[in-house]
C-alpha positions as CSV (number, residue, x, y, z in Angstrom):
1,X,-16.4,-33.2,16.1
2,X,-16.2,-35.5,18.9
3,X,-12.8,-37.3,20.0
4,X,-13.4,-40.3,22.5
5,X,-10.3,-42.6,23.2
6,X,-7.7,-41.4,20.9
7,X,-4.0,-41.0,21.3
8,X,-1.9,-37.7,19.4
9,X,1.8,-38.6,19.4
10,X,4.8,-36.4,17.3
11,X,2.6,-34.7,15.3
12,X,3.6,-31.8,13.3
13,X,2.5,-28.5,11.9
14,X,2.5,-24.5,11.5
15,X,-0.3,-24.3,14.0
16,X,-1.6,-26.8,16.4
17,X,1.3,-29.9,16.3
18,X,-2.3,-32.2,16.5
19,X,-5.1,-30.3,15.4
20,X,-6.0,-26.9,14.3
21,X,-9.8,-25.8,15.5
22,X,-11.9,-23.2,14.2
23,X,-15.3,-25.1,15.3
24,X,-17.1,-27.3,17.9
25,X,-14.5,-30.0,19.3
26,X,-15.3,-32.3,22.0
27,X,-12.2,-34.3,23.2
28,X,-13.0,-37.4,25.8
29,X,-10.2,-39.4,27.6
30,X,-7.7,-38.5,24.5
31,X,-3.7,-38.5,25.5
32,X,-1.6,-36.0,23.8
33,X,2.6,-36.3,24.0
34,X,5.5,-35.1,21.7
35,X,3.4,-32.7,19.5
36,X,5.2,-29.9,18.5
37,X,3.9,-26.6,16.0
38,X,6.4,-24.7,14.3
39,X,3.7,-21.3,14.6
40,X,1.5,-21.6,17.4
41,X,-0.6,-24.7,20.2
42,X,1.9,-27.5,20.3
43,X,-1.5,-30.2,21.5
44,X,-4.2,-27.9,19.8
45,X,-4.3,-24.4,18.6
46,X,-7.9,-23.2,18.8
47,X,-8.5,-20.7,16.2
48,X,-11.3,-17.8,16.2
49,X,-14.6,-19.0,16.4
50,X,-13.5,-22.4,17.9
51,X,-14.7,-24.0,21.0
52,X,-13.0,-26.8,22.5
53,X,-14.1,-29.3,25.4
54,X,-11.8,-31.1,27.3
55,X,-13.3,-33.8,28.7
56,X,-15.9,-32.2,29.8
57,X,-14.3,-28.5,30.7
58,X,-14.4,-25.4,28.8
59,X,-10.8,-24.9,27.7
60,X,-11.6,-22.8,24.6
61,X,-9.8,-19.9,25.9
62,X,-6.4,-21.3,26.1
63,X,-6.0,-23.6,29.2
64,X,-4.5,-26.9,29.2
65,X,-3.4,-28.4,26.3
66,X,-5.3,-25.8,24.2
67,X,-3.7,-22.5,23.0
68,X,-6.0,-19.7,22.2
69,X,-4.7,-17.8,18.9
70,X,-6.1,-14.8,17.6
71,X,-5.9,-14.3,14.0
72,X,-6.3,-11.6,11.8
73,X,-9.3,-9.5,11.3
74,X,-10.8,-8.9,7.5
75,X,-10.6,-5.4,8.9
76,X,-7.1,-5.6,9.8
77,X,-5.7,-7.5,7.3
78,X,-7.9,-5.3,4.5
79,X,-5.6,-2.2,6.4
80,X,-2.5,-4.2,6.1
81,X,-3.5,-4.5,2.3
82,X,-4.7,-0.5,1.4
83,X,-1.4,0.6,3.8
84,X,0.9,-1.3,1.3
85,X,-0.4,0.0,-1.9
86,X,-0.1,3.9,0.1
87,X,3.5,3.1,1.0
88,X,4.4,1.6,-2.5
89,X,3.0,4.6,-4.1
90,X,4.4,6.8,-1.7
91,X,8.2,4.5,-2.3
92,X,7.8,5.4,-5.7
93,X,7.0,8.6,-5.7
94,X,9.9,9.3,-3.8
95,X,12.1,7.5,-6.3
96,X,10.2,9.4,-9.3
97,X,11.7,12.4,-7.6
98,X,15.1,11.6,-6.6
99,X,16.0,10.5,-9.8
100,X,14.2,12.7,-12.2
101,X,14.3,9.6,-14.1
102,X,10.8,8.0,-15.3
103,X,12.2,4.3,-16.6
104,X,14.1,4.6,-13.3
105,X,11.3,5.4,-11.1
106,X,9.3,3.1,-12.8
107,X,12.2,0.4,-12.0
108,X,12.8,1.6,-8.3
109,X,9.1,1.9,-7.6
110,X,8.5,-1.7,-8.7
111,X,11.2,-3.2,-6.8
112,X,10.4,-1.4,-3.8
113,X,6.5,-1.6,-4.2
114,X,7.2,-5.9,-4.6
115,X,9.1,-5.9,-1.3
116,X,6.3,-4.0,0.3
117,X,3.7,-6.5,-1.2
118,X,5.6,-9.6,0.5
119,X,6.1,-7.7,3.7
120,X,2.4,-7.2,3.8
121,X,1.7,-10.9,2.9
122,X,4.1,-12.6,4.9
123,X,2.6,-10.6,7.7
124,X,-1.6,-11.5,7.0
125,X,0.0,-15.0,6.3
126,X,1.9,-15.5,9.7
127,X,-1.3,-14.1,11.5
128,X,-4.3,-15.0,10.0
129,X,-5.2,-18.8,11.0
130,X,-8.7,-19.4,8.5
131,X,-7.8,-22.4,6.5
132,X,-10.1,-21.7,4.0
133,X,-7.8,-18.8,1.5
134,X,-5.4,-19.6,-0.6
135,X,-1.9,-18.2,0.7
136,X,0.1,-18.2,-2.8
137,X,-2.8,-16.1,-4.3
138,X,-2.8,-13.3,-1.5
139,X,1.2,-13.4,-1.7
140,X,1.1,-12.9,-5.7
141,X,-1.9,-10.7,-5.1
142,X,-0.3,-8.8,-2.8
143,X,3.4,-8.5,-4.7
144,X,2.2,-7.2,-7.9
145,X,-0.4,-4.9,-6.9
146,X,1.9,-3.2,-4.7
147,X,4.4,-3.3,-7.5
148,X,2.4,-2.1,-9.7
149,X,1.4,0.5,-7.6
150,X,5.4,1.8,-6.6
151,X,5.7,1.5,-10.5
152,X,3.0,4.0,-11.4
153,X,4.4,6.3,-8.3
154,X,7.8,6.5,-9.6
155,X,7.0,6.5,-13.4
156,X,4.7,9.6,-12.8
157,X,6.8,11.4,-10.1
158,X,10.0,11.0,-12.4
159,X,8.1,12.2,-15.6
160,X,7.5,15.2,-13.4
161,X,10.5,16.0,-12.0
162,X,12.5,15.6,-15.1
163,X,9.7,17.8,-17.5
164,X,10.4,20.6,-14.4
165,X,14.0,20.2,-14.5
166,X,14.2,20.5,-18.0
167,X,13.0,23.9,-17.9
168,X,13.9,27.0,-16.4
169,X,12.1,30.5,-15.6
170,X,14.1,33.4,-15.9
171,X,12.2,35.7,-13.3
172,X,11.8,38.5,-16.0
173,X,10.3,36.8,-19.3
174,X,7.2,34.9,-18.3
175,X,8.3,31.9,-20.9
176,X,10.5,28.8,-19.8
177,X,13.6,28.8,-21.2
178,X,15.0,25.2,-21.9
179,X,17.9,23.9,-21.3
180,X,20.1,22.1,-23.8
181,X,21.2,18.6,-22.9
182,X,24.8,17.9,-23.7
């Protein structure tokens, strides 16, 4: 895109107040004033990939008006993603055991999974600059798989812990004996 002549005044936005770049941009005798971004590049933010020219210099990298931000990785963000679902599992599991309590697990492994799941999206969302995914997806995406996942934990570590702490072994007889619930 080629800018020749323009003027950017009190623009607004979550990253670059006047434009966001993630390709070729070629700016000529353009004045910039009273741009403001709420995330990151007040003027311009220049995403990853992006190459902007300044009439006629290099500024790509962050000089001048341009601010360089580096977004998220697919790599990183797919480790954000797989570390979630490990610690909602793991969140439930613990839950599953603490209260020898599958319903209650289950319940505690949701919640805690969810919480997980909206860490882990509010954390691709704030760093990953590609305009083209759709945020509420990943965040719902992200929410109820890692839910899902602390529910499973907790409603499989609780079924476990209370089938072995409804039996005992009495050392001698190699049967369980079972306790009687009052």
């Amino acid at each position: 895109m080629h800018l020749n002549n323009c003027s950017f005044l009190n623009n607004y936005a979550k990253n670059g107040g006047a434009i966001f770049n993630q390709g070729t941009l070629r700016i000529n005798n353009c004045g910039f004033h009273g741009n403001y971004a709420y995330g990151e590049g007040d003027n311009i933010c220049n995403g990853k990939g992006g190459k902007v020219i300044v009439d006629g210099k290099d500024c790509s990298d962050g000089t001048g008006i341009v601010h360089y931000a580096e977004s998220y990785s697919a790599t990183k963000t797919k480790w954000i993603t797989i570390g979630g679902t490990i610690l909602s599992i793991g969140a439930g599991i613990a839950a599953g055991i603490l209260t020898a309590n599958p319903v209650a697990g289950f319940a505690v492994g949701a919640a805690v999974g969810a919480g997980i799941g909206a860490l882990s999206a509010g954390l691709i969302i704030e760093h990953k600059f590609d305009i083209n995914y759709d945020r509420a997806t990943l965040a719902a995406t992200l929410i109820i798989s890692d839910a899902l996942s602390g529910a499973f934990g907790g409603c499989a570590a609780g079924s476990m812990r209370l089938a072995m702490t409804s039996a005992t072994y009495d050392g001698i007889n190699p049967e369980f004996t079972y306790l009687e619930k009052y």
